[in-house]
Structures are given as C-alpha cells and as structure tokens.
C-alpha positions as a Markdown table, in Angstrom:
| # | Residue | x | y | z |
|---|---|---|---|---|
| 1 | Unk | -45.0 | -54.3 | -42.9 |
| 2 | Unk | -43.9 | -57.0 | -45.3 |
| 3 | Unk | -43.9 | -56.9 | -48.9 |
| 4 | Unk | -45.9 | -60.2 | -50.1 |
| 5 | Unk | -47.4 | -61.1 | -53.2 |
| 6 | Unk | -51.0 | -63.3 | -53.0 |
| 7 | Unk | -49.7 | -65.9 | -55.1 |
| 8 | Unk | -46.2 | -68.1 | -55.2 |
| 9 | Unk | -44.2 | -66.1 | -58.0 |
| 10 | Unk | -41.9 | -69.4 | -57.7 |
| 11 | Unk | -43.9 | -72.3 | -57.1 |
| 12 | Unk | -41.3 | -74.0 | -59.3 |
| 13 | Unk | -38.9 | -73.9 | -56.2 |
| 14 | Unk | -41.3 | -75.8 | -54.0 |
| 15 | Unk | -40.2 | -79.4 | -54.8 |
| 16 | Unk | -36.7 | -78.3 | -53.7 |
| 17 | Unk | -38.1 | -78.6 | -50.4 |
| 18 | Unk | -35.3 | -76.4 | -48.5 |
| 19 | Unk | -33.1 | -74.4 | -48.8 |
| 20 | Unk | -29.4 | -75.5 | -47.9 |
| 21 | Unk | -27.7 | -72.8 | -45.8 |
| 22 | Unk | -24.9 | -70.9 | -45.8 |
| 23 | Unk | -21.4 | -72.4 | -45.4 |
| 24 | Unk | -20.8 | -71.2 | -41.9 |
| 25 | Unk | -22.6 | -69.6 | -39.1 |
| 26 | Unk | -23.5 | -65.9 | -38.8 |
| 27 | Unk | -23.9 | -63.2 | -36.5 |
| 28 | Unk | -27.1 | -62.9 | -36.1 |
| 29 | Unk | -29.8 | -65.5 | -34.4 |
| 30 | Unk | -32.4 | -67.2 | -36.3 |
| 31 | Unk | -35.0 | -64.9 | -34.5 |
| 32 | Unk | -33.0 | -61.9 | -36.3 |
| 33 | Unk | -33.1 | -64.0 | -39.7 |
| 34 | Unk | -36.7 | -64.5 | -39.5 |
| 35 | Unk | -37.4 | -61.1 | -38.7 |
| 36 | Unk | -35.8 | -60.3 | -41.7 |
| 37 | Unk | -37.2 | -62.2 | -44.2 |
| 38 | Unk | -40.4 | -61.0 | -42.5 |
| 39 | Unk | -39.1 | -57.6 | -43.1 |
| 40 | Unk | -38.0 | -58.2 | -46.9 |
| 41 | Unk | -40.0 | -60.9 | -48.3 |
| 42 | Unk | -41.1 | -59.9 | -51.7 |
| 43 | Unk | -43.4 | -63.3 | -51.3 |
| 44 | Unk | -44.1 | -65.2 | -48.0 |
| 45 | Unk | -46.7 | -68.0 | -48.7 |
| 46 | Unk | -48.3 | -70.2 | -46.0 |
| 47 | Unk | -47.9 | -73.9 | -47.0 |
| 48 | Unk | -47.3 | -77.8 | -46.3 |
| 49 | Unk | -43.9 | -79.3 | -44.5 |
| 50 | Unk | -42.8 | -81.1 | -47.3 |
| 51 | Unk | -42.9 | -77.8 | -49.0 |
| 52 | Unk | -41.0 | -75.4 | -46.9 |
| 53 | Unk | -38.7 | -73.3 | -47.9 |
| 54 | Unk | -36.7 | -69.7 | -47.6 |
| 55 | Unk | -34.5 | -67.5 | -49.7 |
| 56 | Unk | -33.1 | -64.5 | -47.9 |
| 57 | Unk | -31.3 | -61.9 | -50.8 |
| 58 | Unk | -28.5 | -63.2 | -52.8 |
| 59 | Unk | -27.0 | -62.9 | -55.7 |
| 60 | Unk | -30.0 | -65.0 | -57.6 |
| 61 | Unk | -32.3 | -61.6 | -57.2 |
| 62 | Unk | -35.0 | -64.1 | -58.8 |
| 63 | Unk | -35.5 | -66.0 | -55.7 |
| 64 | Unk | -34.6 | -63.5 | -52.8 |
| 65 | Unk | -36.7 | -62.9 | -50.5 |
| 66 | Unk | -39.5 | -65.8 | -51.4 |
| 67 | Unk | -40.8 | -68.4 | -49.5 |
| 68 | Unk | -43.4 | -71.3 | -48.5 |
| 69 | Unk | -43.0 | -71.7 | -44.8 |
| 70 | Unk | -45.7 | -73.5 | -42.1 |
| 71 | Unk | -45.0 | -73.9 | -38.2 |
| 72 | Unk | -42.3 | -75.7 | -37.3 |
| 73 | Unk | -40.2 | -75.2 | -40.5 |
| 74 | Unk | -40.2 | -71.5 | -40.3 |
| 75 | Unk | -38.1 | -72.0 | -37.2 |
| 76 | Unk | -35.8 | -74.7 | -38.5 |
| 77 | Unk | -34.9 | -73.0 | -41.6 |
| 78 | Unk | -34.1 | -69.6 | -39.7 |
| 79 | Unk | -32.0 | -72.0 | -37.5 |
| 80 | Unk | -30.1 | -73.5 | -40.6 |
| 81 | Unk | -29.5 | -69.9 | -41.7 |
| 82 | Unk | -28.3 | -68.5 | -38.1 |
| 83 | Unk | -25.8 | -71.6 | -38.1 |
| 84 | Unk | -24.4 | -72.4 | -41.6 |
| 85 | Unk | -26.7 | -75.8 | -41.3 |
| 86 | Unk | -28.0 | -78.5 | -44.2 |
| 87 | Unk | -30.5 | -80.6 | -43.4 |
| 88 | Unk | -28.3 | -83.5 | -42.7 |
| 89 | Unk | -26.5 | -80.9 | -39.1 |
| 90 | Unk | -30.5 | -81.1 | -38.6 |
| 91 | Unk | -31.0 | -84.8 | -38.6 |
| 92 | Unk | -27.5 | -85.1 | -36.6 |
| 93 | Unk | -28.8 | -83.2 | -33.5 |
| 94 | Unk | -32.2 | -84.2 | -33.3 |
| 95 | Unk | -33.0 | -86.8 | -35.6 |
| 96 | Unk | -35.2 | -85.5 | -38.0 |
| 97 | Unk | -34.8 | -83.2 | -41.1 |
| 98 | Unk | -37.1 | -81.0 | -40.0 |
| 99 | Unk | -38.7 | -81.8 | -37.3 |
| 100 | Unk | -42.6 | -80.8 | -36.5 |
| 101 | Unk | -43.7 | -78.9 | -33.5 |
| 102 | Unk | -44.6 | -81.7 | -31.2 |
| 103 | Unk | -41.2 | -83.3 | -32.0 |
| 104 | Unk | -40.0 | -80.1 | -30.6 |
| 105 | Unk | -42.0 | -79.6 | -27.7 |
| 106 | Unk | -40.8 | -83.5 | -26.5 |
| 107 | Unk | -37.4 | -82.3 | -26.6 |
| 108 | Unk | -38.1 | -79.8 | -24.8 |
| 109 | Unk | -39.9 | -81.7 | -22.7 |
| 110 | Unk | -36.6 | -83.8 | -22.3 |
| 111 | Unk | -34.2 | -80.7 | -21.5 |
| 112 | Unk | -32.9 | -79.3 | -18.7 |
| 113 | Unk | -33.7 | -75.9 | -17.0 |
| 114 | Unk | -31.9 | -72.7 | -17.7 |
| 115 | Unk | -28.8 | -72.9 | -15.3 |
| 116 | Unk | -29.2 | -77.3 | -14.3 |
| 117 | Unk | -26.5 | -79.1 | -15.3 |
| 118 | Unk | -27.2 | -81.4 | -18.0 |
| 119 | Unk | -27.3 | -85.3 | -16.9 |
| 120 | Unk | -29.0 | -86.7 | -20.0 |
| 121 | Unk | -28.4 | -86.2 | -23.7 |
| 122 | Unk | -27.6 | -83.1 | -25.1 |
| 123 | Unk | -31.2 | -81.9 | -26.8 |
| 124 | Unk | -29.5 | -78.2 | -27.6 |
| 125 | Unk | -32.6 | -76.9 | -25.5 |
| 126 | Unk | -32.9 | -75.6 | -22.2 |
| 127 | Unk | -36.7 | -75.1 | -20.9 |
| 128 | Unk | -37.9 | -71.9 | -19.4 |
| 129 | Unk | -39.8 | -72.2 | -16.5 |
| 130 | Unk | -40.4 | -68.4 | -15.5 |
| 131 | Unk | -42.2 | -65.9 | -17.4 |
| 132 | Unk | -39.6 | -62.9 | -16.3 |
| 133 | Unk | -36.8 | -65.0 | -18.0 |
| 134 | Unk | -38.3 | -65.1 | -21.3 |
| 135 | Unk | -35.8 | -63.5 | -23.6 |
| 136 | Unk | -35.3 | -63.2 | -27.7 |
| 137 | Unk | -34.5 | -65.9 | -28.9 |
| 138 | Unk | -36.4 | -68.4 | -27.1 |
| 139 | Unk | -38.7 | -70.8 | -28.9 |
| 140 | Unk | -42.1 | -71.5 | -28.0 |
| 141 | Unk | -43.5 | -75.0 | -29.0 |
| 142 | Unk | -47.0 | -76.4 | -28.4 |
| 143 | Unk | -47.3 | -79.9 | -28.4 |
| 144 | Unk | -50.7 | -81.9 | -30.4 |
| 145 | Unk | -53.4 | -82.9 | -28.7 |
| 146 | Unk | -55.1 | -86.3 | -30.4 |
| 147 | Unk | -58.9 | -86.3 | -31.6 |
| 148 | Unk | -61.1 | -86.2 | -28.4 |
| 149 | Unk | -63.7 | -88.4 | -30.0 |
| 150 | Unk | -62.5 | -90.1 | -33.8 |
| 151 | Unk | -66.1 | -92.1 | -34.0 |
| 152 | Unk | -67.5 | -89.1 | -34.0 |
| 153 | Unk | -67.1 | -87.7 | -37.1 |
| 154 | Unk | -65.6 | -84.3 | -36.2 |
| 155 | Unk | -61.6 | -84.0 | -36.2 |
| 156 | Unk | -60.5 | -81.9 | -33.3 |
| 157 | Unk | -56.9 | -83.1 | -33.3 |
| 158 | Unk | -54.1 | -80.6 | -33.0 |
| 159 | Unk | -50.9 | -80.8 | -35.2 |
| 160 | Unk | -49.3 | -78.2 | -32.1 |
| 161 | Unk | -47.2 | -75.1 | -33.5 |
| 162 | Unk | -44.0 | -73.5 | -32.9 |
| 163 | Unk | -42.8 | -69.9 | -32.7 |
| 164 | Unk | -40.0 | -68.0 | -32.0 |
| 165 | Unk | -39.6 | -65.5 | -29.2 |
| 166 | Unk | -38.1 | -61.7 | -30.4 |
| 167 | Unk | -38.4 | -60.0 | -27.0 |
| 168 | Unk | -38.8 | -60.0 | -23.7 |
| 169 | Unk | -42.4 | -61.1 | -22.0 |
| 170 | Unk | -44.1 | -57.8 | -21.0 |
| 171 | Unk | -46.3 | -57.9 | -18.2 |
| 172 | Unk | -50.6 | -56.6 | -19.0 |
| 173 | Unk | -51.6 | -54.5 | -16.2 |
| 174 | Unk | -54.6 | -53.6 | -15.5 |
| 175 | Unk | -55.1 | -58.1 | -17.0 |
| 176 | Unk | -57.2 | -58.5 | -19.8 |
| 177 | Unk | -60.3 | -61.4 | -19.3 |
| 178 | Unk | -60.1 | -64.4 | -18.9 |
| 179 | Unk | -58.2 | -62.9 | -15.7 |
| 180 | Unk | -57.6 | -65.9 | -13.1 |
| 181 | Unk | -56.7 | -65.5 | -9.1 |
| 182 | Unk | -53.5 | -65.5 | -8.3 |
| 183 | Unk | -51.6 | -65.1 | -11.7 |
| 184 | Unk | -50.1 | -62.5 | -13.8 |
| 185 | Unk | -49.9 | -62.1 | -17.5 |
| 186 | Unk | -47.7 | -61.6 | -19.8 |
| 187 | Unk | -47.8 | -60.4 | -23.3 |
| 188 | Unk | -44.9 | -62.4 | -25.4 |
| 189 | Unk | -43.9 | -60.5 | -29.1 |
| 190 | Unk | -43.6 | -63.7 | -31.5 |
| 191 | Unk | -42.5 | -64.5 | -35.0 |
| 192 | Unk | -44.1 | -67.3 | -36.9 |
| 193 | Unk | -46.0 | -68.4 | -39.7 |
| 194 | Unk | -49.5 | -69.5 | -39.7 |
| 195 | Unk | -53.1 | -68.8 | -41.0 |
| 196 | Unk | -54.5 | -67.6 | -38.1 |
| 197 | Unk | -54.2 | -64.2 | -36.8 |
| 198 | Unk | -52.4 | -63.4 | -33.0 |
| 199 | Unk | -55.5 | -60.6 | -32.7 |
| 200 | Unk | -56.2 | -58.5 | -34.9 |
| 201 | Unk | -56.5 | -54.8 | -32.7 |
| 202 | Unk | -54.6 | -52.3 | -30.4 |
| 203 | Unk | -50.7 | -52.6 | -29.7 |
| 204 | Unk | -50.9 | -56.5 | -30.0 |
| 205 | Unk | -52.2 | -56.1 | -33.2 |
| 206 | Unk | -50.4 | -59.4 | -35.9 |
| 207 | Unk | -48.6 | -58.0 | -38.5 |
| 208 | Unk | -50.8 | -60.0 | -40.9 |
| 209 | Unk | -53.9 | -58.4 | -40.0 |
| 210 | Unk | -55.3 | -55.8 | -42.2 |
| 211 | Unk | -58.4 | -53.7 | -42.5 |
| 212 | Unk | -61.3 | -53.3 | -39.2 |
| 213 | Unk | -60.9 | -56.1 | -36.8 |
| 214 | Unk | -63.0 | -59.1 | -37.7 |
| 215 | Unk | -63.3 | -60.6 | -41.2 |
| 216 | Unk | -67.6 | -59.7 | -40.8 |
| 217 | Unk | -66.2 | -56.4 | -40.7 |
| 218 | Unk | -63.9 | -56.5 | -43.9 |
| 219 | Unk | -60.3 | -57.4 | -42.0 |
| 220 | Unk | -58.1 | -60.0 | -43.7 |
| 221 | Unk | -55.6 | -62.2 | -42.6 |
| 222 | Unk | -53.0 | -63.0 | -44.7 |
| 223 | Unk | -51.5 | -66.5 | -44.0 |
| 224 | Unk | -47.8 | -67.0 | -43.8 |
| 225 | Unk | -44.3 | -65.5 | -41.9 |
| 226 | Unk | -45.5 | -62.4 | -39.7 |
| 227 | Unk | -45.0 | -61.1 | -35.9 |
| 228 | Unk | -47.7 | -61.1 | -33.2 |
| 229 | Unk | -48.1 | -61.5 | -29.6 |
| 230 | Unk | -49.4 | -64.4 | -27.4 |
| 231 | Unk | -49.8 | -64.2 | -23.9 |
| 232 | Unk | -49.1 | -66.5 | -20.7 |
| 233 | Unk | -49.8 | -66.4 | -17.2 |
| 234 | Unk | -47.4 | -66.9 | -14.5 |
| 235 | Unk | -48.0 | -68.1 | -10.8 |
| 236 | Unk | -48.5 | -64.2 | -8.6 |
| 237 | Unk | -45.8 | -66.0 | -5.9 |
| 238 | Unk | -43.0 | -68.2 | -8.1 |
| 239 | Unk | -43.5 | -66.7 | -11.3 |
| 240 | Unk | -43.8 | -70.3 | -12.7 |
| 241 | Unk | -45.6 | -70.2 | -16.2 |
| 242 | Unk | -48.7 | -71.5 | -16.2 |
| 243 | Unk | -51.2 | -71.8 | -19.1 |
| 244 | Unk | -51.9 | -69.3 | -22.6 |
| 245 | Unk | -53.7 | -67.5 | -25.2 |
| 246 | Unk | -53.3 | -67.3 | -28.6 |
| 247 | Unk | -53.5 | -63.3 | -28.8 |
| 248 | Unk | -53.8 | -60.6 | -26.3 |
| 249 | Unk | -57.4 | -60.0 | -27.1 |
| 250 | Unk | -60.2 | -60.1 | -23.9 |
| 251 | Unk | -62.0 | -63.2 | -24.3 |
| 252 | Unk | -63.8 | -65.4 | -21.7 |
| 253 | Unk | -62.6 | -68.6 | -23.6 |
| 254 | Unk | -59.7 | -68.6 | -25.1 |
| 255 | Unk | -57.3 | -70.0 | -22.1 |
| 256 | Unk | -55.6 | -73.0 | -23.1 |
| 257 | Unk | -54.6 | -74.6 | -19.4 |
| 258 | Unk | -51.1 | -76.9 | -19.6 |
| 259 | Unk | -53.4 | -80.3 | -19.9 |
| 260 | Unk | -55.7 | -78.6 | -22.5 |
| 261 | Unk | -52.7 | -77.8 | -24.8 |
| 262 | Unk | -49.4 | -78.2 | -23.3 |
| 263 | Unk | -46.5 | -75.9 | -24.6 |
| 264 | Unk | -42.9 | -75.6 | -23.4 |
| 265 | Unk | -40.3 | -72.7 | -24.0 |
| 266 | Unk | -37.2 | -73.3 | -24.4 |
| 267 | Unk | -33.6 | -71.6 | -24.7 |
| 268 | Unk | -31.4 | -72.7 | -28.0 |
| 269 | Unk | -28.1 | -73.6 | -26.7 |
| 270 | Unk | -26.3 | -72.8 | -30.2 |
| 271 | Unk | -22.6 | -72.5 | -28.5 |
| 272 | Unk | -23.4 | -76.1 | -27.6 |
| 273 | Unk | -24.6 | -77.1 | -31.2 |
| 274 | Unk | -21.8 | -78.8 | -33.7 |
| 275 | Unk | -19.7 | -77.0 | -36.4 |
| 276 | Unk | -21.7 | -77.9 | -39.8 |
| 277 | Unk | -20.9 | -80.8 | -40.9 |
| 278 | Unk | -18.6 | -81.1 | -43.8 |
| 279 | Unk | -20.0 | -81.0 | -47.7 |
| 280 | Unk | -17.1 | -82.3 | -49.1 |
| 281 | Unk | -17.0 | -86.2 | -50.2 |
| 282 | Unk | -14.8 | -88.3 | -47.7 |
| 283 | Unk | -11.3 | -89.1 | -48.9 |
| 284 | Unk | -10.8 | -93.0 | -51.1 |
| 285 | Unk | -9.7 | -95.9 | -49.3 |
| 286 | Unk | -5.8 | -96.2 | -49.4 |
C-alpha cells in the first residue's frame, strides 16, 4: 500500500508544472517508475494537467516522493523519468508537452501493429491487437467521446484516460457478467491515476480502495496514482480485442463496446525514441 497524505504538503511546487528528468535514461521502464512512486509516495494527490507533477527520492528529501498527477500525465512523466526526457524530447516526438489521453489514443490510432513494418511516421507506438500479447509495459489509452446532446443541459462528454500496463492480461474463467457469446475475458493489472476506483472487492480489488465495498457501506476511494485491474474481451476464434470494463466487478452494464468508448493499446518503442535532447546552450556564431 502507498504512503499518502490527504492534503498537498507541497502545493507550493505545483506552478512548476513538471518535473524535468534525469540527465539520461535508466534501467527501468516507466511502468517500473510508476510503480514506484506508487510504492513510496509520502503524498500522491489527484489533480489538473496544467498541474502535474512527480518527485521520485533524491537528495531534496523535502520533495521526494510527492506529487499531483491526473491521466495522461501520470504516464508521460514516468516516461520522462524511464528516458532521461524534458518536456521539450516530449514536444519533439509527438508534438505536445504533455499530451492528453485522446492525443494518445490518435497516435495510436496512427501506429503500426506489433511486428508490421512501419510505412508512415514514426509515432514511437506500436498497437496491440490481441489480448494474449498484452505485456508490461504497454499503455492503454481511451479516446473522448463528445457530449451526446449539448442543448440539453447535461454534459456527458468524456475527456478519455490513459493507463499503463504492469503485467500480462490474465484470462477470468468461469467470466464474470456482462458475459457475451463468443468472447473471452481478460483481467489486465494497471497503474494509473484517477478518482474513480478499478472495483473495489476480491483479488481485483484497486489499491485505492479502503474499508467494505461501496462508499453506502463506509469504503473510500482515495483519488490519485494507484494499481487496479480493467478487463477486455477478446474474439473466442482470433483473439482480436474487442470492447471493456472499467473493473473486474459483475455488472450487467458496465461494457463499454469500441464505438461506445474506443481505446487502443499500444507497445512504447523506446529503442526507437531519440537520445534526450541536449540542455546545453548552442555554441555563438563564428
């Protein structure tokens, strides 16, 4: 479980926006950084883009292990850390300094298939198509969904979310309702942040959940970085994913079919991505 505090010990931090990274790339994949600040964070706030931001431990012991994080941020900052990246190695791949979720699912919309041979642009994704090749490391991005009806008075857009993928899809046997013909599901461990809880019971329980299940009961989510499980269902014959749920919780409703919200996951080809780019000023004219 996660250390957290219920109230930003350094809100003073948050105009800073981001964090810059390290000089160089590590070891370790930004799954395994954000499973570590999960691990570690001493506070782990749920907040706005413009606000995101994560310290893993250093020497400043003031500000390690804190963080405001929402979404799509929570991937591209563990990203930045994984690869040595600013901001601007960011904007030079894809555009944007942090992108949101739907920006992410277009590119992955844009990539290639695991093992095709890229003909575009490089988008430093390549898409999963197959629930059995779902693997750590892969990111799952949902992409928005516009306001049905905006006369009506009711907003039911959807911004779309992103998560990242820290194991391999499991398959749920005997399935768990809503149970379709001719699929399979799958049970997919994520890492994300977000305010609403990936179920809240049994071994697909979100790390974020506390007390009974169901806040009429006295259970509490607590918004920000934690790990959960969604779940997809694959064609029975191709294995082809198909639609989703938020959790692994029986429900006769919760099924989100690819037209309803549409999600893509995707591979990070990081021994494709660029060296950072350098911080130091270019040299004067002659």
């Amino acid at each position: 479980m996660s250390r957290r505090t219920t109230s930003l010990a350094v809100a003073s931090l948050a105009a800073a926006s981001f964090t810059l990274a390290s000089a160089s790339a590590s070891a370790k994949g930004a799954e395994d950084w954000a499973l570590e600040f999960i691990d570690n964070a001493v506070s782990n706030e749920w907040g706005t883009e413009p606000e995101c931001f994560m310290n893993w431990d250093d020497e400043d012991q003031d500000i390690a292990w804190t963080g405001m994080t929402k979404a799509a941020c929570f991937f591209t900052l563990s990203l930045q850390k994984a690869m040595g990246y600013t901001q601007q190695d960011i904007y030079a791949m894809w555009g944007k300094n942090s992108p949101p979720s739907d920006y992410y699912f277009k590119i992955m919309v844009d990539s290639p298939k695991v093992g095709e041979t890229l003909t575009g642009f490089e988008t430093y994704f390549r898409r999963v198509v197959r629930a059995a090749d779902i693997q750590k490391g892969d990111v799952f991005a949902v992409g928005a969904i516009p306001d049905s009806n905006p006369n009506d008075g009711k907003d039911d857009s959807y911004a779309g979310h992103t998560m990242i993928i820290i194991g391999a899809a499991q398959e749920i046997l005997p399935q768990i309702n809503p149970r379709y013909s001719g699929t399979r599901q799958f049970a997919v461990p994520i890492a994300d942040s977000t305010g609403t809880a990936h179920g809240c019971d049994g071994k697909y329980k979100d790390s974020r959940w506390s007390g009974p299940c169901g806040e009429q009961n006295g259970g509490k989510m607590t918004p920000g970085a934690g790990t959960g499980y969604v779940r997809v269902y694959a064609d029975s014959l191709s294995g082809s994913l198909l639609g989703y749920t938020w959790s692994v919780t029986a429900s006769n409703t919760s099924y989100y079919s690819p037209n309803t919200r549409p999600y893509r996951i995707a591979r990070p080809q990081t021994d494709k991505m660029p060296d950072p780019l350098s911080t130091e000023p270019p040299p004067p004219p002659p």
